[in-house]
Every structure is written in structure tokens, then in C-alpha cells.
MIDOSE-1310 file (N, C-alpha, C; in nm, 2 decimals, decimal comma, always signed):
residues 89
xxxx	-10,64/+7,32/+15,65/-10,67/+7,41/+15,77/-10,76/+7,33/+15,86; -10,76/+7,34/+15,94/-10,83/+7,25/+16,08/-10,97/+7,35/+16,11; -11,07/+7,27/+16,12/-11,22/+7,34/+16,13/-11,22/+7,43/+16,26; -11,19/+7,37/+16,35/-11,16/+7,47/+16,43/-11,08/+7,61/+16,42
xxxx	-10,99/+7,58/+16,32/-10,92/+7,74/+16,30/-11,02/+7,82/+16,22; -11,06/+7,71/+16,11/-11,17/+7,78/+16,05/-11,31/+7,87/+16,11; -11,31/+7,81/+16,24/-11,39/+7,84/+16,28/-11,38/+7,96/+16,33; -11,24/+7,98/+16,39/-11,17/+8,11/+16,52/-11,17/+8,21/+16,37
xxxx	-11,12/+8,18/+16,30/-11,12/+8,28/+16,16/-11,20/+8,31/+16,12; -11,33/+8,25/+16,14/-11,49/+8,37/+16,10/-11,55/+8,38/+16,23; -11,49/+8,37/+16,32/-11,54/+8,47/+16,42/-11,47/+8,63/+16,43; -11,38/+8,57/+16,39/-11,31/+8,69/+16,38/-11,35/+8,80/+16,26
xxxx	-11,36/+8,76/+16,12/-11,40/+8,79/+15,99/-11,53/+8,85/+16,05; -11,62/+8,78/+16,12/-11,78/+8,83/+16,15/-11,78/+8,93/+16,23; -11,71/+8,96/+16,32/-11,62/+9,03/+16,42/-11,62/+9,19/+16,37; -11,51/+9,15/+16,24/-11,51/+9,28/+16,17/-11,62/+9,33/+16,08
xxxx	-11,67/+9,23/+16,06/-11,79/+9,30/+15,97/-11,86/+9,36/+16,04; -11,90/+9,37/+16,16/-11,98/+9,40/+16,28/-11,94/+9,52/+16,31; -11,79/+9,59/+16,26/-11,74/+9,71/+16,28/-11,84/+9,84/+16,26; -11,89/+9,77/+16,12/-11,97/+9,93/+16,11/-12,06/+9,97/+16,17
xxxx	-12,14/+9,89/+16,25/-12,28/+9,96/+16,34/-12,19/+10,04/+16,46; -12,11/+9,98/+16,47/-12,00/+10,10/+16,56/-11,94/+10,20/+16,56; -11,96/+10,29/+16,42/-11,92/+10,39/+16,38/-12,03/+10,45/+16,27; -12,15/+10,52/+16,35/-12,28/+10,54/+16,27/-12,21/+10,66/+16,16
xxxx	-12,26/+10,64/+16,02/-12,22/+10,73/+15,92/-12,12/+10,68/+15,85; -12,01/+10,67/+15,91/-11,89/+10,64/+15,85/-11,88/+10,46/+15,85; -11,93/+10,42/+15,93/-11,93/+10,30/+15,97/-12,00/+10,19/+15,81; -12,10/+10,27/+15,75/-12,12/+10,24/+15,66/-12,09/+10,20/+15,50
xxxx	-11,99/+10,35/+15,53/-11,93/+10,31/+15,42/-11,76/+10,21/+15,38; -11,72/+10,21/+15,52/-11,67/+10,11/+15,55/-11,68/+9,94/+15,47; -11,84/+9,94/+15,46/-11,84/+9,80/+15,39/-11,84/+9,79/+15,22; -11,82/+9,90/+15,19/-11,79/+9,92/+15,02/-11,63/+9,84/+15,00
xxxx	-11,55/+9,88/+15,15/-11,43/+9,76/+15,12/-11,44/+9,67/+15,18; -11,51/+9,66/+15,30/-11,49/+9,49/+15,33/-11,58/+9,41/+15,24; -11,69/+9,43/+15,16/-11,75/+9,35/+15,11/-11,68/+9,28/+15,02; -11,60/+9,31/+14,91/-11,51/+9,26/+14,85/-11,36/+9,18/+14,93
xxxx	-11,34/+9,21/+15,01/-11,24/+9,19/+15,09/-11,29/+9,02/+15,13; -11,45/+9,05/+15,23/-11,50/+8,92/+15,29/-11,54/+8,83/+15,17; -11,55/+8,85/+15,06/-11,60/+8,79/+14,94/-11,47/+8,69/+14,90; -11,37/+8,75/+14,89/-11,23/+8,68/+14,87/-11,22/+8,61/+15,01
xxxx	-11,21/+8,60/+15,13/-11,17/+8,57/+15,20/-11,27/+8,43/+15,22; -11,37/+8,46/+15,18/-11,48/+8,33/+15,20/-11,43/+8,26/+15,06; -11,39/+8,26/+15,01/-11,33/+8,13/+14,90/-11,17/+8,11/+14,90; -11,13/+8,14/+15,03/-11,00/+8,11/+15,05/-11,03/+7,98/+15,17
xxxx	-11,10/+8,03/+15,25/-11,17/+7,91/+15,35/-11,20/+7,82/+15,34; -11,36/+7,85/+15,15/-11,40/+7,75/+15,18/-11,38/+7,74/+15,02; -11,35/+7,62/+14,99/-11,32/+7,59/+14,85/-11,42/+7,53/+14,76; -11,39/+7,52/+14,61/-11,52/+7,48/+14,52/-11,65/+7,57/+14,53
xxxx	-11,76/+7,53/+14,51/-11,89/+7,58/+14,43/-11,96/+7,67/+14,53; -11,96/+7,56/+14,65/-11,97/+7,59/+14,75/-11,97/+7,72/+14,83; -11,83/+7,73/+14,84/-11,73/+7,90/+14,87/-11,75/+8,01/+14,77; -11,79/+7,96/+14,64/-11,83/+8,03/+14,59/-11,94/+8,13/+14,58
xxxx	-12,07/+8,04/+14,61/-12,20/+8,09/+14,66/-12,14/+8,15/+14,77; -12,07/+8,10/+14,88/-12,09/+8,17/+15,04/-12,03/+8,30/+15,00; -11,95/+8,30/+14,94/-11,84/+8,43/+14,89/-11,94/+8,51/+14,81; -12,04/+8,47/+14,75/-12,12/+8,62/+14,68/-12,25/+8,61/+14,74
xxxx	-12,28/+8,53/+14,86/-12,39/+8,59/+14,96/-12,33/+8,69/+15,06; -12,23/+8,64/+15,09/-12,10/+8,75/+15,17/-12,11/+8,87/+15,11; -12,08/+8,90/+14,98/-12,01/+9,00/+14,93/-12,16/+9,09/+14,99; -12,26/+9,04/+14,90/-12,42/+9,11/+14,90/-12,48/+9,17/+15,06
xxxx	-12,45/+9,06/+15,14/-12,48/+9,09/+15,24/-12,37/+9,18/+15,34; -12,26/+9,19/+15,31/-12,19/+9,29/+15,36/-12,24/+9,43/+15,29; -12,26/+9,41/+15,16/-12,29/+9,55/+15,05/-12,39/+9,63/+15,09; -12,46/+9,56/+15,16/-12,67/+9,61/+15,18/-12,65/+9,66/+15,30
xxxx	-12,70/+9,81/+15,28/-12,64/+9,87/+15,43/-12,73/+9,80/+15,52; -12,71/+9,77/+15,65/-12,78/+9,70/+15,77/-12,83/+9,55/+15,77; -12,74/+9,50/+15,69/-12,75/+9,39/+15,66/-12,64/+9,28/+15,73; -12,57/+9,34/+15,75/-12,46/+9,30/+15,81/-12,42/+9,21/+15,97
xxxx	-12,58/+9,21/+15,97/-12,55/+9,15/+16,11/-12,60/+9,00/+16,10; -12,63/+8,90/+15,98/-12,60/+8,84/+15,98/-12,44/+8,77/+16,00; -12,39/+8,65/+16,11/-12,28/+8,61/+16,10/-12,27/+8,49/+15,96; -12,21/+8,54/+15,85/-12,17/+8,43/+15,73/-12,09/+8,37/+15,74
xxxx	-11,97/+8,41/+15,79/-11,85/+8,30/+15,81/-11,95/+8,18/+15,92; -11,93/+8,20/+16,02/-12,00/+8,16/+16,12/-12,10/+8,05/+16,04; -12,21/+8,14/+15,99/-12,30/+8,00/+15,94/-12,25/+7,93/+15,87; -12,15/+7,98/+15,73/-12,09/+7,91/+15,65/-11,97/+7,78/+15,72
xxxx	-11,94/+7,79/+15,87/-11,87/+7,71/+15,92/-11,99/+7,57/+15,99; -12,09/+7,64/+16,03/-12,22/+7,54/+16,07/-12,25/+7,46/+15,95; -12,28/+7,46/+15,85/-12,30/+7,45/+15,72/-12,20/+7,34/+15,69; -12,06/+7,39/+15,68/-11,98/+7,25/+15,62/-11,95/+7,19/+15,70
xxxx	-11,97/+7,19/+15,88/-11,92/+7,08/+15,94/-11,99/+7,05/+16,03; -12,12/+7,06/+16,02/-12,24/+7,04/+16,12/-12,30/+7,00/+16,02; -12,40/+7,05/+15,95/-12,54/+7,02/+15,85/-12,49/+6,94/+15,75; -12,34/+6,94/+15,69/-12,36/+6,90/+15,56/-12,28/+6,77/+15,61
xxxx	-12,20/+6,74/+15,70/-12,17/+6,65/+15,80/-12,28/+6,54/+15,82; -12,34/+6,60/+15,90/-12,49/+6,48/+15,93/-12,55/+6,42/+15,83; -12,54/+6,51/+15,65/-12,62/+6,46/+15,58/-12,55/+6,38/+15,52; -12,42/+6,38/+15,53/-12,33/+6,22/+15,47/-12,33/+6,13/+15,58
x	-12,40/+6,18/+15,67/-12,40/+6,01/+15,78/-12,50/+5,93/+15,72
């Protein structure tokens, strides 16, 4: 998959996580299924050890009510092709 798609794909993912502040009450419990949902979806992206950690900071950080407004896909895309990029230069 091309970083750039990877990239349009957690904007999008971050996108929806962002759903629940937009529906106060219900909006909440909403992330009882995306947390699991974005947890899978972050080790489909990003593969090995790596995806793994991103995938159970995801899960946690979707799970914790108001926590959610961190973008993880997003940083998780800064992370493998910006930061960890530079550090193999």
C-alpha cells in the first residue's frame, strides 16, 4: 500500500473517531465499538511490533472517554514515514 494512501486512510479512520464528540451521550458509547474496530484496523496498516503497539495505544485511547481527540492513525503515519525515516538516514 502506498504511504500516501496510508495516509488518506487515517485521516479518514481519525475522522471517524472524532464522531463521538458530535453526538454528546450517545456519542460516547459509540467508542466501545470503534475501539476495537480501530485497534484491528491499525495492524492491518501498519505491520509487525510496531502496529502492534500503535493498535493497543489506539484501542486505549479510543476506550478513555475524551480521549479521543488525539489523531493516532495520523501520528502513527508521521512516525513511520517522517521520524523513523530520518533516523535511518
Amino acid at each position: 500500500m502506498k504511504k500516501y494512501h496510508k495516509l488518506l486512510l487515517g485521516l479518514l479512520f481519525d475522522a471517524a473517531g472524532f464522531v463521538s464528540f458530535l453526538i454528546p451521550g450517545i456519542g460516547e458509547f459509540s467508542d466501545i465499538i470503534w475501539a476495537p474496530v480501530s485497534a484491528w484496523l491499525m495492524t492491518k496498516l501498519y505491520r509487525g511490533k510496531t502496529g502492534k503497539i500503535a493498535a493497543a495505544v489506539t484501542f486505549v485511547e479510543e476506550a478513555l472517554p475524551f480521549a479521543d481527540v488525539l489523531p493516532s492513525f495520523t501520528l502513527m503515519w508521521l512516525y513511520t514515514y517522517v521520524i523513523k525515516t530520518k533516523k535511518n538516514n
